[in-house]
C-alpha positions in Angstrom: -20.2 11.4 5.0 -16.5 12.5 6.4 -17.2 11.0 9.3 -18.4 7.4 8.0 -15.5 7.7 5.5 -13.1 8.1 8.9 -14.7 5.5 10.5 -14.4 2.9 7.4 -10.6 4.1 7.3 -9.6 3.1 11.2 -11.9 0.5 10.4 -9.6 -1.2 8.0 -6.4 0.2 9.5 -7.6 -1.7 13.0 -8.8 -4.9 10.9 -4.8 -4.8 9.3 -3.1 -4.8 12.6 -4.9 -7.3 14.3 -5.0 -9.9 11.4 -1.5 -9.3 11.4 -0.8 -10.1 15.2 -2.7 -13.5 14.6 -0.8 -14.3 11.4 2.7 -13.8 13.2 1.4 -15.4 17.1 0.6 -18.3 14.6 4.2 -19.0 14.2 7.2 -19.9 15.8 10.2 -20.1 14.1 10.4 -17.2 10.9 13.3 -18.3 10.2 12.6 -21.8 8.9 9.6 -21.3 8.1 7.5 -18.2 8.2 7.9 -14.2 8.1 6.1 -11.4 9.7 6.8 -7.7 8.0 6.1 -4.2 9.2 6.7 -1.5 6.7 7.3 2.0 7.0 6.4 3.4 3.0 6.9 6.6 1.0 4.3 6.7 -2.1 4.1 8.4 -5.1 1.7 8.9 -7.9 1.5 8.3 -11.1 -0.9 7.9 -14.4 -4.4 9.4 -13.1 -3.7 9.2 -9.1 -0.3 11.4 -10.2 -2.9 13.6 -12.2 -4.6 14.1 -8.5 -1.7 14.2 -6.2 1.9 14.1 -7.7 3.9 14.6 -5.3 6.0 12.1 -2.8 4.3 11.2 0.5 5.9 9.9 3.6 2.7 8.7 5.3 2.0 5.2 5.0 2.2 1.8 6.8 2.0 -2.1 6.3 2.1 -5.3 7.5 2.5 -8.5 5.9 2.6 -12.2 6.4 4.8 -14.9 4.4 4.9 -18.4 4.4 7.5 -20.7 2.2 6.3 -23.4 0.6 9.3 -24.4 -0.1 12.9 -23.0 0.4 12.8 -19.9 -2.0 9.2 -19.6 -2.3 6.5 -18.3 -0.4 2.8 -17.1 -0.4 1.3 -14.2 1.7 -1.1 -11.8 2.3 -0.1 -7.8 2.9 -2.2 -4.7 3.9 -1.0 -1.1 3.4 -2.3 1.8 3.9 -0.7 4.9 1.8 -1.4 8.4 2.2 -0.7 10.8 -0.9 -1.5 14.7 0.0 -1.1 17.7 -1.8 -1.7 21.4 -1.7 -2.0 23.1 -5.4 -3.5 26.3 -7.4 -3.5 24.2 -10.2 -7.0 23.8 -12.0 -8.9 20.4 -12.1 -12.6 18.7 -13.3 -15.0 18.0 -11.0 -18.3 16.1 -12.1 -17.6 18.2 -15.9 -16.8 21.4 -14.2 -13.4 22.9 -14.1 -12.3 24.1 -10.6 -9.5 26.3 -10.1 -8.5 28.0 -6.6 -6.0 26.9 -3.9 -6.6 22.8 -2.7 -5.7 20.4 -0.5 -6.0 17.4 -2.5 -6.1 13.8 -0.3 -6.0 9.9 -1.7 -6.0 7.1 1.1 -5.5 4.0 -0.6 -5.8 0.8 1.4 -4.7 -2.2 -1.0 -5.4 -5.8 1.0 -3.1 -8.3 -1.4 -2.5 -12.1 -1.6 0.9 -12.5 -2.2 3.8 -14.5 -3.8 7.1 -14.3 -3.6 10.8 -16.0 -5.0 14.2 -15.8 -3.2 17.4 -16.3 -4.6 21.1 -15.6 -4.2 22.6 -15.9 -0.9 20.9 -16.3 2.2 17.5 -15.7 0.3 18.8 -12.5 -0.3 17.3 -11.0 -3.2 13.5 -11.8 -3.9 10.3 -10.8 -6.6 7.3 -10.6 -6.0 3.4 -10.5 -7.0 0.5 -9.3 -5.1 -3.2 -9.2 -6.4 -6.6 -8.3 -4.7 -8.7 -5.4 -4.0 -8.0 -2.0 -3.5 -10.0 0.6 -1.5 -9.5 4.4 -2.1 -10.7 7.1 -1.1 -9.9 10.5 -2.5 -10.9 14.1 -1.2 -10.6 17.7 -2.6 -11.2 20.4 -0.3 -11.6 24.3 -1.9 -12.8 27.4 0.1 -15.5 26.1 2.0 -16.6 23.0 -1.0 -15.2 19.2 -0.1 -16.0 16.9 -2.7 -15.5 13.4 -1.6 -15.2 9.8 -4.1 -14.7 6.2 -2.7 -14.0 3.1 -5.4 -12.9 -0.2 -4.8 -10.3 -1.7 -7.3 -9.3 -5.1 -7.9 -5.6 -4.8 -8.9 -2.1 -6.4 -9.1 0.9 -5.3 -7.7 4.6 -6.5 -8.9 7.5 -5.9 -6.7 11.2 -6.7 -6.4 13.5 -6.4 -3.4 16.6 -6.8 -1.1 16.5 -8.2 3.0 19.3 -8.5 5.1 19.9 -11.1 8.2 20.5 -8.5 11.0 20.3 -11.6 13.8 18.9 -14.7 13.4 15.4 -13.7 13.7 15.2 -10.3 12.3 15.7 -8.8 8.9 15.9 -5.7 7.3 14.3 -5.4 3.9 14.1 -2.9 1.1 11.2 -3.4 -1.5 10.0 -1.2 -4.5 6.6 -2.0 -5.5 4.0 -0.8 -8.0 0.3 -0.7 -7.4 -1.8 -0.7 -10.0 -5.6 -0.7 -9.4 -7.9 -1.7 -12.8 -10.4 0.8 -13.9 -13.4 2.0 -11.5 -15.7 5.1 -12.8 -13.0 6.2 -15.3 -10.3 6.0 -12.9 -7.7 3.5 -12.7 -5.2 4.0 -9.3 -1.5 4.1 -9.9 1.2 4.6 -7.7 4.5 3.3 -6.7 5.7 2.6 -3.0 9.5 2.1 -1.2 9.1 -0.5 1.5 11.4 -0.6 4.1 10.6 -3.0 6.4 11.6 -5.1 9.7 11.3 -8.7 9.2 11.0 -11.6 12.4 
């Protein structure tokens, strides 16, 4: 089962970076008309994914494609994945049974987004945004020598607002705050909030 679950997860991760290199080889001028996004993200939970792992994580990537459709808008797609990881004493339910005893708690969440987006100020400077699609997540506890392993799909939305900058005429730094929210699966919605910061070209 770990290992299928590994496989599924470089799977998706290998699937993300090559759609990615088509969507940007597809296009040659960003700056009139396309962008293509890598992000570096830090992640934290909240709601019941905070109730698994609550504290902040500096382990996850994306990439995302944007296209205007005219000169503040644009539509997208983006795929993240975010790693959230804690170690804890604290006690927790497992299938009705209470569980207590040191833990390394571990969610990989993998949302895959259509996306749209409005500019405004300056230079396109400031923008909003909407994402919605699926969500795949994956969440492991290990205790003593016990791993207990659940995988759920979501569909979800995710709003987010941000900031770029025009470092040269084909690349741009951006800053984005976004919130992923991930519609109830088997009791369990997934909730968690994500800093982008990203290079744009």
């Amino acid at each position: 089962m770990r290992a299928a679950n590994g496989r599924l997860r470089w799977a998706i991760a290998t699937a993300m970076a090559l759609l990615t290199t088509v969507v940007l080889s597809g296009s040659d001028a960003w700056a009139k008309d396309s962008w293509g996004i890598f992000n570096y993200e830090i992640s934290g939970g909240t709601g019941d994914t905070g109730d698994f792992v609550d504290q902040t994580s500096f382990r996850g990537i994306g990439f995302e494609g944007r296209w205007f459709t005219s000169r503040n808008m644009t539509a997208g797609v983006s795929f993240d994945w975010n790693v959230l990881h804690q170690k804890t004493g604290e006690a927790i339910v497992v299938d009705n049974v209470t569980v207590s005893g040191t833990q390394d708690r571990t969610l990989n969440a993998f949302p895959m987004l259509v996306t749209g987006h409005f500019y405004m100020g300056p230079d396109n400077m400031f923008f909003a945004g909407l994402g919605a699609g699926l969500y795949y997540e994956e969440r492991r506890l290990d205790i003593g020598i016990f791993s207990f392993d659940e995988d759920q799909w979501h569909l979800g939305v995710a709003p987010e607002v941000g900031v770029s900058y025009e470092i040269d005429y084909d690349i741009r730094a951006l800053l984005a705050l976004r919130y992923n929210y991930g519609f109830e699966t088997s009791d369990k919605t997934l909730q968690y909030w994500t800093l982008k910061v990203g290079i744009a070209y």
